[in-house]
C-alpha positions as CSV (number, residue, x, y, z in Angstrom):
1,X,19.9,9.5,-10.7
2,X,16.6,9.7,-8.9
3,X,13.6,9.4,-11.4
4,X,10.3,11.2,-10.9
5,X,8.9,6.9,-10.9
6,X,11.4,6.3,-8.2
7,X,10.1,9.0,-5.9
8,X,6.6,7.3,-6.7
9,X,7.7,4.4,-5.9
10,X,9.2,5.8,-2.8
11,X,5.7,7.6,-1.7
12,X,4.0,4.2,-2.1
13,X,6.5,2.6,-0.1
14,X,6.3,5.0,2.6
15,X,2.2,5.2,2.9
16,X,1.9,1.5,2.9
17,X,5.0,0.8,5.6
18,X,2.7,2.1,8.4
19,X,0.1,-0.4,9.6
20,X,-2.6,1.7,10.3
21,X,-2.7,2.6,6.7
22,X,-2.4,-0.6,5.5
23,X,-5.5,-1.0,7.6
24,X,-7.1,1.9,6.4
25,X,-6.5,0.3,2.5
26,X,-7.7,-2.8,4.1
27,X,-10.9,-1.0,5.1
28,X,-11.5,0.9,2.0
29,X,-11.4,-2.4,-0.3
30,X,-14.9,-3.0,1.6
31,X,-16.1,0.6,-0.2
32,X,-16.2,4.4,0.2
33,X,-16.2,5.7,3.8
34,X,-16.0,9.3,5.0
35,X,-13.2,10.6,7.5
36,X,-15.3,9.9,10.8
37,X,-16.3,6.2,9.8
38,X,-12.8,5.4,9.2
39,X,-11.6,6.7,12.0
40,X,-14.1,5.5,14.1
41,X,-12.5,2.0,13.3
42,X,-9.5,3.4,15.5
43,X,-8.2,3.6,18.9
44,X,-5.8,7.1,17.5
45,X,-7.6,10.5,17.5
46,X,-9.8,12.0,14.4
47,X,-6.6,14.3,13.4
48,X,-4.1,11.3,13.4
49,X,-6.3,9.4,11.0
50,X,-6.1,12.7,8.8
51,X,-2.9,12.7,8.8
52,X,-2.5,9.2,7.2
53,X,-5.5,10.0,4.7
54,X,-3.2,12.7,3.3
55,X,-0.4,10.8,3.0
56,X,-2.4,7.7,1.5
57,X,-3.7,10.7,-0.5
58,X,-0.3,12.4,-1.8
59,X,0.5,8.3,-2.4
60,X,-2.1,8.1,-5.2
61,X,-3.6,5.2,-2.9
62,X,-7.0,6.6,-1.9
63,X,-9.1,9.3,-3.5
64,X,-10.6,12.0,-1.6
65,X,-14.4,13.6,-2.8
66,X,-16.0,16.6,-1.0
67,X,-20.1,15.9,-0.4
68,X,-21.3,18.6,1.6
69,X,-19.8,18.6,4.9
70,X,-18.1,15.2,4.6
71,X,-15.1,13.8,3.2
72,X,-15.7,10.4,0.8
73,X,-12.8,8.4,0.8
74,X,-12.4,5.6,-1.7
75,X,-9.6,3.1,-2.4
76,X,-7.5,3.6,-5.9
77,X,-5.4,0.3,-5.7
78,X,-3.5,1.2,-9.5
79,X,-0.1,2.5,-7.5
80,X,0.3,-1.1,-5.8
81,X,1.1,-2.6,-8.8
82,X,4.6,-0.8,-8.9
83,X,5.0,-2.8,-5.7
84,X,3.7,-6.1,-7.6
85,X,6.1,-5.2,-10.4
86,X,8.8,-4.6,-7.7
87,X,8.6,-7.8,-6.0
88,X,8.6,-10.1,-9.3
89,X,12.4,-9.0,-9.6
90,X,12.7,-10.7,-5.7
91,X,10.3,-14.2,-7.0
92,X,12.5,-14.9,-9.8
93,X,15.5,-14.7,-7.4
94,X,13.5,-16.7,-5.3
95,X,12.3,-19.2,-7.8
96,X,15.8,-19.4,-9.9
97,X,17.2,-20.0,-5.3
98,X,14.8,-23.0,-4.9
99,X,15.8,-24.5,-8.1
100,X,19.3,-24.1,-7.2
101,X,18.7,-26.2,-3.6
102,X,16.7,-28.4,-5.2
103,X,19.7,-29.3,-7.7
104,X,22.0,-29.5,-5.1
105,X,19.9,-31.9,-2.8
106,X,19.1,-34.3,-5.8
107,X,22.9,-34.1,-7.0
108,X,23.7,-35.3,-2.7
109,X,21.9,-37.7,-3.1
């Protein structure tokens, strides 16, 4: 059964596989920006950089404010850490793995 925190997950997942928004995240860590300075960082056309603020946006990773004629963009981080909670199931795999090969190259020996 698909939970509403799975589909979160899933949005998260999505917005940061693409590397222009991770760059885009990258960018906003530095501070608030509106639309044109970010895209201005960017070979791809004004309306293409929309499109990933929106899905950044309907991620919960950025936060969007309206100041007169421009769009302030600012970086809201809280929805990567169901990615860090996601990937300590993968370093204890990892961790109990290296243990494992460690035992069996000290037992070889």
């Amino acid at each position: 059964m698909v939970t509403k925190r799975d589909r979160q997950h899933d949005t998260v997942f999505r917005a940061i596989a693409d590397p222009t928004r991770r760059e885009i995240l990258r960018l906003l860590r530095g501070g608030r920006y509106n639309v044109g300075e970010i895209a201005a960082n960017f070979r791809t056309s004004r309306p293409a950089i929309s499109k990933h603020l929106r899905s950044l946006r309907s991620a919960g990773l950025i936060t969007i404010q309206r100041r007169g004629t421009a769009n302030i963009c600012q970086l809201n981080a809280k929805p990567l850490l169901m990615v860090e909670e996601w990937l300590k199931d993968y370093e204890a795999f990892w961790s109990e793995t290296m243990r494992n090969l460690k035992t069996y190259v000290e037992e070889d020996r």
